[in-house]
Backbone as a chain_set.jsonl record, in Angstrom:
{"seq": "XXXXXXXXXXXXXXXXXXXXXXXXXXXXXXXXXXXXXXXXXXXXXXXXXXXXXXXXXXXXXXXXXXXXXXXXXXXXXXXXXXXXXXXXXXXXXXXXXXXXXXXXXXXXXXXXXXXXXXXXXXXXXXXXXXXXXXXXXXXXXXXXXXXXXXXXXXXXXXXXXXXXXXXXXX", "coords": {"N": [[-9.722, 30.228, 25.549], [-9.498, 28.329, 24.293], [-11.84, 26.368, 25.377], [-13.852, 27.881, 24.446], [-13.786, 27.76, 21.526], [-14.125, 25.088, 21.228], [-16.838, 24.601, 21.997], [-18.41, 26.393, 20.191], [-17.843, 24.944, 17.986], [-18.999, 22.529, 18.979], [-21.636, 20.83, 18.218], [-21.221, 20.33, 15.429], [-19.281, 17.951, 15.787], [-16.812, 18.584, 14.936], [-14.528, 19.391, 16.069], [-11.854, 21.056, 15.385], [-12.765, 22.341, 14.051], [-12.957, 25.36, 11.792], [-14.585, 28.474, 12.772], [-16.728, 31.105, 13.254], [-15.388, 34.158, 12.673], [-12.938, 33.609, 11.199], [-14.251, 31.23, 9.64], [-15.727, 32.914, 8.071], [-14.096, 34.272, 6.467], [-12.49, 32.231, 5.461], [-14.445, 31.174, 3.625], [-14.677, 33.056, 1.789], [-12.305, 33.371, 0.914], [-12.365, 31.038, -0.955], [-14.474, 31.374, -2.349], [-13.586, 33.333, -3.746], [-11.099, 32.338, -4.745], [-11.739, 30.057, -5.856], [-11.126, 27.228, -6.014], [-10.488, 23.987, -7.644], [-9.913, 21.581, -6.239], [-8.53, 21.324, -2.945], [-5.417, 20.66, -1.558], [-4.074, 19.864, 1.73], [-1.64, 20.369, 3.917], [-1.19, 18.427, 6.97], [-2.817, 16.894, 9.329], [-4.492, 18.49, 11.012], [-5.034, 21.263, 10.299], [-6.456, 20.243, 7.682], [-9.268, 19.266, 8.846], [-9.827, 21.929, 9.851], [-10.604, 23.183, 7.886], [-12.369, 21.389, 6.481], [-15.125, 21.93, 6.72], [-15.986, 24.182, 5.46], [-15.312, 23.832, 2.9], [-16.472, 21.499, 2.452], [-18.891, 22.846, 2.442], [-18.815, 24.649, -0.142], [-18.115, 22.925, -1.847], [-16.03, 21.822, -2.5], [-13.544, 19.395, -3.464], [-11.061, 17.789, -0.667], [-8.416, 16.695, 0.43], [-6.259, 15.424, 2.434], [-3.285, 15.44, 3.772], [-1.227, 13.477, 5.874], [1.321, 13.358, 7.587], [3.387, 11.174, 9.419], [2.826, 11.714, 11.704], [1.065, 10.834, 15.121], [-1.515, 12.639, 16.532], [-3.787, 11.914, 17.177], [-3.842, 10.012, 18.314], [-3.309, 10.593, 21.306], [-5.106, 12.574, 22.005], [-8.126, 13.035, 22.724], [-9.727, 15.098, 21.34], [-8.799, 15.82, 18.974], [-8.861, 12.749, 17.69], [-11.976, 12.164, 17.821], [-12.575, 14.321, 16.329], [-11.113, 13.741, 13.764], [-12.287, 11.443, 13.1], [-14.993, 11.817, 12.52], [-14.559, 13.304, 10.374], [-13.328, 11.98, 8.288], [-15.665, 10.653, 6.823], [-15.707, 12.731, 4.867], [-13.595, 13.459, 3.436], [-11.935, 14.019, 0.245], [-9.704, 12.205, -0.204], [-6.899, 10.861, 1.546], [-3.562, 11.247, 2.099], [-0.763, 9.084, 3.24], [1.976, 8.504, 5.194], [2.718, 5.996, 6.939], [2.079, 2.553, 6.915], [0.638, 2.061, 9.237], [-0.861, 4.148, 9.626], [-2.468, 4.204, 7.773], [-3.819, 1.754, 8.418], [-5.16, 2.688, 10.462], [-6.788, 4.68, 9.318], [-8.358, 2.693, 7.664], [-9.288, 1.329, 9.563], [-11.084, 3.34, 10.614], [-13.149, 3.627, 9.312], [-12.524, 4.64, 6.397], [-12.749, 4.481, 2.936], [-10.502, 2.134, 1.001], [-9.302, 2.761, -1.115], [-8.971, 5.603, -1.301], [-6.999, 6.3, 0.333], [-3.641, 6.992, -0.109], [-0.826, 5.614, 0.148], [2.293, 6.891, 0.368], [5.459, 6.701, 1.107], [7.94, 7.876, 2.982], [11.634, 9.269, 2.344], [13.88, 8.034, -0.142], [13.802, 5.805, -2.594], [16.284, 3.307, -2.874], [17.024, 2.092, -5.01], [16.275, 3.037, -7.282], [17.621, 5.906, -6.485], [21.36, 5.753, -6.125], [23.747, 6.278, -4.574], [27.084, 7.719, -5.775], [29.421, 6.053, -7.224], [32.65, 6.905, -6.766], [33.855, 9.476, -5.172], [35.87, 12.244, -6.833], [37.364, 13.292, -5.589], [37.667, 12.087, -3.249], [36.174, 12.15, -0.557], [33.396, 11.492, 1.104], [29.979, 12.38, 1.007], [27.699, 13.761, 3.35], [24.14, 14.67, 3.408], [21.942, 16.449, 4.849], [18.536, 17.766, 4.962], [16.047, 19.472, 6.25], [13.789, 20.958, 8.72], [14.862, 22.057, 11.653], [14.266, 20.327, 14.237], [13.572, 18.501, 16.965], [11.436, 16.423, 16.438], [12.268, 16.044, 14.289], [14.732, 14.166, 13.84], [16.569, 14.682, 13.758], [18.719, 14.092, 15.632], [18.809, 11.382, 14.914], [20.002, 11.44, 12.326], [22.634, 12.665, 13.093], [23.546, 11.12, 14.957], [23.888, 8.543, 13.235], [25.781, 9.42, 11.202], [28.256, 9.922, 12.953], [28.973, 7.503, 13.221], [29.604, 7.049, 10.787], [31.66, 8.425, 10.741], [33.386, 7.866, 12.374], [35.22, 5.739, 10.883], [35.712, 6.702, 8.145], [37.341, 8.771, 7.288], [37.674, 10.991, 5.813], [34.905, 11.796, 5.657], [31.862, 14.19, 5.458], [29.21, 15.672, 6.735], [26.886, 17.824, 5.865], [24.329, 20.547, 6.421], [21.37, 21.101, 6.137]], "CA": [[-10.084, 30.376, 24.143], [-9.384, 26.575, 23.473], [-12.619, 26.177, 25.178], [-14.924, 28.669, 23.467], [-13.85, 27.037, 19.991], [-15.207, 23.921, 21.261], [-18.257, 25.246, 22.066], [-18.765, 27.177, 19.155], [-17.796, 23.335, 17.134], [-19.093, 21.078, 19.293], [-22.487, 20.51, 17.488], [-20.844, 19.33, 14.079], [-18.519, 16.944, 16.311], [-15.438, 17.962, 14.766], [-13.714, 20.602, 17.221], [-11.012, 21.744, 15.29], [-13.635, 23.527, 12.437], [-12.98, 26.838, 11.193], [-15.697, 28.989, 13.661], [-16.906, 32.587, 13.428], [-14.434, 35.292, 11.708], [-11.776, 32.422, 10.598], [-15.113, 30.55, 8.754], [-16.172, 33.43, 7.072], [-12.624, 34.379, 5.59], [-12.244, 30.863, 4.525], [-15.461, 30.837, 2.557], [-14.697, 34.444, 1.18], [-10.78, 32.963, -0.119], [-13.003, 29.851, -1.626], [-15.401, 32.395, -3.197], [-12.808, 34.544, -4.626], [-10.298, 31.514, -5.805], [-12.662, 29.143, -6.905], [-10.022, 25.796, -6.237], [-11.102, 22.509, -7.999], [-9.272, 20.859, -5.183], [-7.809, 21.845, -1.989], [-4.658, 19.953, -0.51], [-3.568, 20.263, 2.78], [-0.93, 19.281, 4.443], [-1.284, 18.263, 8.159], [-4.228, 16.62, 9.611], [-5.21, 19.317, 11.835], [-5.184, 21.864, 9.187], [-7.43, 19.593, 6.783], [-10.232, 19.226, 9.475], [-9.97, 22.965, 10.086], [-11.079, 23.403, 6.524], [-13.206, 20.537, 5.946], [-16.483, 22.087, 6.685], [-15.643, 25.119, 4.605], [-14.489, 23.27, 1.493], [-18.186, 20.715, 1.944], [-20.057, 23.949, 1.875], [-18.134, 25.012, -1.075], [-17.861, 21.789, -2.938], [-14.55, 21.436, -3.114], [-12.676, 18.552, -2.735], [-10.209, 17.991, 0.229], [-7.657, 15.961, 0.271], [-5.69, 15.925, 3.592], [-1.76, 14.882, 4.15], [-0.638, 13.15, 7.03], [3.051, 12.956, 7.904], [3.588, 9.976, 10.15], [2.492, 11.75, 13.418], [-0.206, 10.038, 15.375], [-1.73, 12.96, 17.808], [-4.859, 11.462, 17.482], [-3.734, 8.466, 19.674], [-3.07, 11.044, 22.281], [-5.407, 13.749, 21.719], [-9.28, 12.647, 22.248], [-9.972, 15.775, 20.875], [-8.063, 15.379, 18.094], [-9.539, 11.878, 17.553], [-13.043, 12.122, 17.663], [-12.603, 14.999, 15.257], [-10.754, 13.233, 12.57], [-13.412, 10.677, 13.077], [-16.136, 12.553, 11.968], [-14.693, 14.287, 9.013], [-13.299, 11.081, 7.305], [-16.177, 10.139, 5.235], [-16.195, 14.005, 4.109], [-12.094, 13.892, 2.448], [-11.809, 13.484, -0.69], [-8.64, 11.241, -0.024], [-5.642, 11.043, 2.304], [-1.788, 10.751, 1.921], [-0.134, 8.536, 4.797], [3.318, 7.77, 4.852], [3.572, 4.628, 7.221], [1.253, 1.644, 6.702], [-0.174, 2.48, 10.562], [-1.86, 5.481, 9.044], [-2.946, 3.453, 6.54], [-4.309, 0.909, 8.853], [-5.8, 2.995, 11.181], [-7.985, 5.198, 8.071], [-9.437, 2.275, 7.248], [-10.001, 0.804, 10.65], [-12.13, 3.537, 11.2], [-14.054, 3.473, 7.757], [-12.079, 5.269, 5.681], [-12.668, 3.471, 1.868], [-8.765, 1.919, 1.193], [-9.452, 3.255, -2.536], [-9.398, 6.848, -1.16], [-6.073, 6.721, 0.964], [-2.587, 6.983, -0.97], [0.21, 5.683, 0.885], [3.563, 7.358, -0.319], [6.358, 6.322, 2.286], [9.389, 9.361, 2.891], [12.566, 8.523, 1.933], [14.009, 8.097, -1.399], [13.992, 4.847, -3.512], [17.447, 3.323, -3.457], [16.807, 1.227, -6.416], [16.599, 4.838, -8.283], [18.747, 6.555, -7.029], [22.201, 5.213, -5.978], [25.653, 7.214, -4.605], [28.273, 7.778, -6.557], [30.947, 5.079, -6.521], [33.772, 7.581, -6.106], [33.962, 10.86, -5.466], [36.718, 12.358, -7.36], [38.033, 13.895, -4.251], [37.762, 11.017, -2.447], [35.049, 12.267, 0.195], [32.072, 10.753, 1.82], [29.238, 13.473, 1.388], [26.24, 13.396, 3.496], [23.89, 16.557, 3.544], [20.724, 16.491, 5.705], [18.092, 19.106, 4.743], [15.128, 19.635, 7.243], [13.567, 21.92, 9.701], [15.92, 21.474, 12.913], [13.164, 20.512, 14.966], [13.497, 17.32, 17.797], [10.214, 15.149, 16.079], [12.431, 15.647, 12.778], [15.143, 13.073, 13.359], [18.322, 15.026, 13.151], [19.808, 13.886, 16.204], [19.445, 10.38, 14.549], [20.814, 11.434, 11.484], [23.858, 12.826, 13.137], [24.109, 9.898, 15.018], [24.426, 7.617, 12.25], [27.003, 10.543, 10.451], [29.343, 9.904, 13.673], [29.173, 5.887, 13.092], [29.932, 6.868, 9.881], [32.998, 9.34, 10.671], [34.682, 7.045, 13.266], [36.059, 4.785, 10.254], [35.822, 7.258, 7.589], [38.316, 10.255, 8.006], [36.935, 12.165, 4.712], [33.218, 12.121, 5.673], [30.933, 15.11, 5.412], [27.536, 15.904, 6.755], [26.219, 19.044, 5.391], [23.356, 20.6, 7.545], [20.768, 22.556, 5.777]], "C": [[-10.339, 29.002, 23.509], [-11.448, 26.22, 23.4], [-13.889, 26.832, 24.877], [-14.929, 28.165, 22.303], [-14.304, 25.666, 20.083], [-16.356, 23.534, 21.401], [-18.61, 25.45, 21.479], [-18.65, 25.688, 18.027], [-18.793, 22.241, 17.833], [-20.544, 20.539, 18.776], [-22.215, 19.826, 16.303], [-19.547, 18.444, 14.558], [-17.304, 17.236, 15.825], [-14.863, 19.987, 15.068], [-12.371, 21.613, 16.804], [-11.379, 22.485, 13.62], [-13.003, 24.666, 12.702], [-14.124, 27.205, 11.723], [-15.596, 30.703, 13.11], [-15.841, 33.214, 11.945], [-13.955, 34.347, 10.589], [-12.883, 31.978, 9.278], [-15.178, 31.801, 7.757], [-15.263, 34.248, 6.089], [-12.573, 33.332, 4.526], [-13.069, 31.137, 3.408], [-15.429, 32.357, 1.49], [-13.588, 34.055, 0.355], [-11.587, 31.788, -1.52], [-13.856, 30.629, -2.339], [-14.343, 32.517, -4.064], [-11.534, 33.428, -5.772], [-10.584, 30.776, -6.249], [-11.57, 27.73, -6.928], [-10.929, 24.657, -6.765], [-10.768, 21.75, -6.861], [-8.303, 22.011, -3.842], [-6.892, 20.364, -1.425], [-4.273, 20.216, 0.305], [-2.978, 19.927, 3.396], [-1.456, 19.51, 5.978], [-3.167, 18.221, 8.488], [-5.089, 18.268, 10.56], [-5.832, 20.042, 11.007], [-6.689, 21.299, 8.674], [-8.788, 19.46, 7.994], [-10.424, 20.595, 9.713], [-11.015, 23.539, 9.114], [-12.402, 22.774, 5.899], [-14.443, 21.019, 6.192], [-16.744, 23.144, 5.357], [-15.768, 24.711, 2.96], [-16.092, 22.312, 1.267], [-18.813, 21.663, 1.635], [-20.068, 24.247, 0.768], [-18.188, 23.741, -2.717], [-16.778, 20.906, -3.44], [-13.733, 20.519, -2.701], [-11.316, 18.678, -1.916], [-9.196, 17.088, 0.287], [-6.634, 16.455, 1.294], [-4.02, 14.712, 3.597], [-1.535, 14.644, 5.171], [0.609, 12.216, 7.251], [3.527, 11.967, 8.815], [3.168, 10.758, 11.739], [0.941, 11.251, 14.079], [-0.528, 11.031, 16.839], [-3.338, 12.646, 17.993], [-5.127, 10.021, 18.388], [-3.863, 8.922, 21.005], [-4.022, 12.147, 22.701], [-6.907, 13.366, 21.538], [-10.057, 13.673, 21.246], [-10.06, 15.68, 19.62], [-8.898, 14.163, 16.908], [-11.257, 11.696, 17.1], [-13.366, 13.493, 16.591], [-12.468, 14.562, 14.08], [-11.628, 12.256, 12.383], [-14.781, 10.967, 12.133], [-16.031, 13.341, 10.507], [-13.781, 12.971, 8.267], [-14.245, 10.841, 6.342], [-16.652, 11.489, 4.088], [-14.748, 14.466, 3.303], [-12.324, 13.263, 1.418], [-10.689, 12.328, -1.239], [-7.596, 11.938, 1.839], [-4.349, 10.757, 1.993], [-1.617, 10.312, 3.795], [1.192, 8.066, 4.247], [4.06, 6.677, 5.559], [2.192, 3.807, 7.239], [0.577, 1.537, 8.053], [-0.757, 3.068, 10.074], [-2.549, 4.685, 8.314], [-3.838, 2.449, 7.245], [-5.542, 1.753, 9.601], [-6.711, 3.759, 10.618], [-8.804, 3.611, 8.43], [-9.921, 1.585, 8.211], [-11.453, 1.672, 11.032], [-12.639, 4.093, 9.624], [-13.657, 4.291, 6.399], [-12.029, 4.664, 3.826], [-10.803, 3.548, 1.642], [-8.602, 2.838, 0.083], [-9.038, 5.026, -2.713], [-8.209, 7.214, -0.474], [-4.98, 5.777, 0.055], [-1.637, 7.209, 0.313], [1.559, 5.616, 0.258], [4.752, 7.427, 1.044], [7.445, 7.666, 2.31], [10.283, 7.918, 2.344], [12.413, 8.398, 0.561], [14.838, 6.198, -1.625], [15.522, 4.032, -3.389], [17.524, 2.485, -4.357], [16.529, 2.35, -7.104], [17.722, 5.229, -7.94], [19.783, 5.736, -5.635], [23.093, 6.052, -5.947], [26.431, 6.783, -5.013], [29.126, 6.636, -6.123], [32.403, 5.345, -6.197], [33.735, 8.974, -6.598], [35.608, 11.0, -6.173], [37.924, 12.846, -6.364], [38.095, 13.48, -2.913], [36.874, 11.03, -0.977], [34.015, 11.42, -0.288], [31.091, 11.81, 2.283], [28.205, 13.42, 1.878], [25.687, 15.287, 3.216], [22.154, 15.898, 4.031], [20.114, 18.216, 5.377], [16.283, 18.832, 5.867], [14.779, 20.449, 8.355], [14.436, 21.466, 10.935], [15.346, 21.52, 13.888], [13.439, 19.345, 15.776], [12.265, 15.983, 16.69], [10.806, 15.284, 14.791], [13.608, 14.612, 12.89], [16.369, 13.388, 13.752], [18.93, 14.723, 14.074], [20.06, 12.093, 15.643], [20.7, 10.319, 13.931], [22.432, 11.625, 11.641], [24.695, 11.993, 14.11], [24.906, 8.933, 14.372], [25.521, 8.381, 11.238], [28.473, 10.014, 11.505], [29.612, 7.999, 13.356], [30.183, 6.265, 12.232], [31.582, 7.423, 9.804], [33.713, 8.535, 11.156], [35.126, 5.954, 11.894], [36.05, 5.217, 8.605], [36.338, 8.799, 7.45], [37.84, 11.488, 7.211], [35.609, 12.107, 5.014], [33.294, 13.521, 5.543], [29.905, 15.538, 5.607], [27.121, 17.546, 6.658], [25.081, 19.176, 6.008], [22.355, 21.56, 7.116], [19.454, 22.639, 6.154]], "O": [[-11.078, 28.659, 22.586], [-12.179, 25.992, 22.435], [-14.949, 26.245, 25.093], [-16.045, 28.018, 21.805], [-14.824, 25.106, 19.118], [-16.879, 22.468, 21.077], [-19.708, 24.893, 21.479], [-19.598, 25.55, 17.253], [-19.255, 21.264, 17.243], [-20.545, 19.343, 19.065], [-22.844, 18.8, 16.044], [-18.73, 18.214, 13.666], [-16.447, 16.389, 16.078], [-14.872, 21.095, 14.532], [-11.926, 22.55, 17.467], [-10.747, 22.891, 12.645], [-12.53, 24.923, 13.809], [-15.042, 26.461, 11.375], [-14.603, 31.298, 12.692], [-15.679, 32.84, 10.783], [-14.383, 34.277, 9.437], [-12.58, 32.252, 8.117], [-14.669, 31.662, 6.644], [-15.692, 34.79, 5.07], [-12.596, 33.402, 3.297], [-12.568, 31.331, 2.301], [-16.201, 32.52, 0.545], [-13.68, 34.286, -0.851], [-11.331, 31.831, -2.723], [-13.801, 30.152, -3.472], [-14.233, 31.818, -5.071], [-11.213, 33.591, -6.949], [-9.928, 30.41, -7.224], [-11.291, 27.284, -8.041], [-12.047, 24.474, -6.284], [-11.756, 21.11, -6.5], [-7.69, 23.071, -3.961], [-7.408, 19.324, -1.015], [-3.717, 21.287, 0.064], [-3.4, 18.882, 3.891], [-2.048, 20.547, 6.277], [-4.154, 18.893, 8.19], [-6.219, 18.739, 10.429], [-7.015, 19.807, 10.762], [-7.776, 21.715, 9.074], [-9.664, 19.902, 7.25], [-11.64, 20.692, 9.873], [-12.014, 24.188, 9.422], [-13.219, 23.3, 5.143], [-15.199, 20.202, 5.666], [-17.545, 22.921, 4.449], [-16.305, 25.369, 2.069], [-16.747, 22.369, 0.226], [-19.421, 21.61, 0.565], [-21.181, 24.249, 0.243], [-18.258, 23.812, -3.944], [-16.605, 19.954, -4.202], [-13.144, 20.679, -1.632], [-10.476, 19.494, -2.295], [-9.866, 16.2, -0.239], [-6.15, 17.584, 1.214], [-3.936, 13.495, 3.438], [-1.562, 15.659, 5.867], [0.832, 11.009, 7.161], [4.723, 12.255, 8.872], [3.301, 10.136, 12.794], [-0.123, 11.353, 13.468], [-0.131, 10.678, 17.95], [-3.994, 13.144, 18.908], [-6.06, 9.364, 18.85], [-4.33, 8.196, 21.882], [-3.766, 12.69, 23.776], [-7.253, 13.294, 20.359], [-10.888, 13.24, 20.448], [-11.129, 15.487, 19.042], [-9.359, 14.416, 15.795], [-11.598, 11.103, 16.077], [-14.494, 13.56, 16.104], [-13.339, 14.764, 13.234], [-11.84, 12.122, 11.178], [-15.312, 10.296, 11.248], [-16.914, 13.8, 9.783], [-13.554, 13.443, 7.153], [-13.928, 10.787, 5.154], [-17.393, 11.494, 3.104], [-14.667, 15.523, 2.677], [-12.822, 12.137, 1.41], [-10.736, 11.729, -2.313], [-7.658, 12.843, 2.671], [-4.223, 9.646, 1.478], [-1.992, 10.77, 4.874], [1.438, 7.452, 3.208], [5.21, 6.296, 5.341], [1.188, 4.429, 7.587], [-0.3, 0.677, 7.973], [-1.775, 2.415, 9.846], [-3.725, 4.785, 8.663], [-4.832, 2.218, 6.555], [-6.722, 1.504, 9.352], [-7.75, 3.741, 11.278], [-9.666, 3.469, 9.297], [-11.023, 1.086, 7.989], [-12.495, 1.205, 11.491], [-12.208, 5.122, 9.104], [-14.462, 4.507, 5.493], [-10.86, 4.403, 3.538], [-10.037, 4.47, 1.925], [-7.78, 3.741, 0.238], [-8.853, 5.617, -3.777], [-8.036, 8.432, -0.471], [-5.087, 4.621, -0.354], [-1.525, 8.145, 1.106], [1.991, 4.599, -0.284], [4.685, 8.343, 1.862], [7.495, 8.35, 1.288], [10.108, 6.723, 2.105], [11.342, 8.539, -0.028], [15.817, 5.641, -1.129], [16.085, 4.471, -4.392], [18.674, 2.047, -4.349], [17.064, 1.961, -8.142], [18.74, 5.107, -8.621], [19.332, 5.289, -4.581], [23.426, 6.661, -6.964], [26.749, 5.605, -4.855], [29.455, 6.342, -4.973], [33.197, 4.583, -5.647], [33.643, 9.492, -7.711], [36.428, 10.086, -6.084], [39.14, 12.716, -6.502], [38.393, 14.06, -1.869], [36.876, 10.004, -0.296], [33.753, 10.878, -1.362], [31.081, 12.223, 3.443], [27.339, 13.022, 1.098], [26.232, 16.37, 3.006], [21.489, 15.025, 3.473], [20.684, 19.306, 5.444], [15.689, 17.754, 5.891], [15.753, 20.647, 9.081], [14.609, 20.251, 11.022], [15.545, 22.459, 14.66], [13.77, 18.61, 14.845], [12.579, 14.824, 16.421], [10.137, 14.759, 13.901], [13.607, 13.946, 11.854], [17.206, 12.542, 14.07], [20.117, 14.934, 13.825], [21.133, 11.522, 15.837], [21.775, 9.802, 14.235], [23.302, 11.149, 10.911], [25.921, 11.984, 14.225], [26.042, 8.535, 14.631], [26.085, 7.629, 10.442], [29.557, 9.761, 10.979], [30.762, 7.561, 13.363], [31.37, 6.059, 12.483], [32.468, 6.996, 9.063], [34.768, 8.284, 10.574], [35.516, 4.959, 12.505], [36.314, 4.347, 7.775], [35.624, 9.798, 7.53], [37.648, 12.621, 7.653], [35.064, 12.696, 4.08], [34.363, 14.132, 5.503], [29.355, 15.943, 4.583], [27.157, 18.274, 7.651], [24.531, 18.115, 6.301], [22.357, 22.704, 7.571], [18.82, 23.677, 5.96]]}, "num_chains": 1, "name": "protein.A"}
């Protein structure tokens, strides 16, 4: 099936279009909801769309979460290639992403790099709990490429010389 949808793409160079049935849904939701903008998270996604959304008019604007399967993935690659100068922006959240847009012509003006993680010059933990705990709380899909065996790495650092810790797991 993989390679029938590349077949059916491989004329507008970017392989992971919206083809057949799928296309003409899309352009039927885009009819019917009329979006000023479409965001999307995940690169794949946003190239799925991107032909759909040019036909349409509608700007695209594609999110990409720090994964790089376009390093690994010629497919992948030479797709996102081709539909860069057709997004209306990008989100990247590590200054690689950021590098590698505009390496391959991406205007800088057009990609918004918003890092994860939260500020700690905003926000700042409590200087004592009243109950004298140490609360962590981890919230995230419980997936391997999300982290959590770091996190509960750095929770056990934290326990061996803190007897009240807490890591909450949601």
């Amino acid at each position: 099936a993989r390679w029938l949808h590349r077949a059916r793409t491989a004329f507008s160079g970017n392989f992971y279009a919206a083809a057949g049935a799928e296309r003409v849904r899309l352009q039927r939701l885009l009819a019917e909801r009329s979006p000023d903008v479409i965001f999307c998270h995940f690169g794949d996604m946003g190239m799925r769309l991107q032909p759909v959304a040019r036909k349409a008019g509608i700007p695209l604007l594609v999110y990409f979460h720090g994964d790089f399967p376009f390093l690994r993935n010629r497919w992948y690659r030479w797709s996102l290639v081709r539909c860069i100068p057709h997004f209306a922006g990008v989100v990247v959240v590590t200054q690689a992403e950021r590098r590698w847009f505009e390496d391959h012509g991406m205007d800088p003006a057009k990609i918004h790099y918003i890092p994860c993680g939260a500020p700690t010059d905003v926000f700042r933990p409590r200087e004592r709990r009243p109950d004298g705990q140490v609360r962590f709380v981890m919230v995230s899909r419980l997936q391997p490429d999300k982290g959590c065996d770091v996190s509960i790495a750095a929770f056990a650092r934290v326990a061996r010389t803190c007897a009240n810790a807490w890591l909450d797991i949601f």
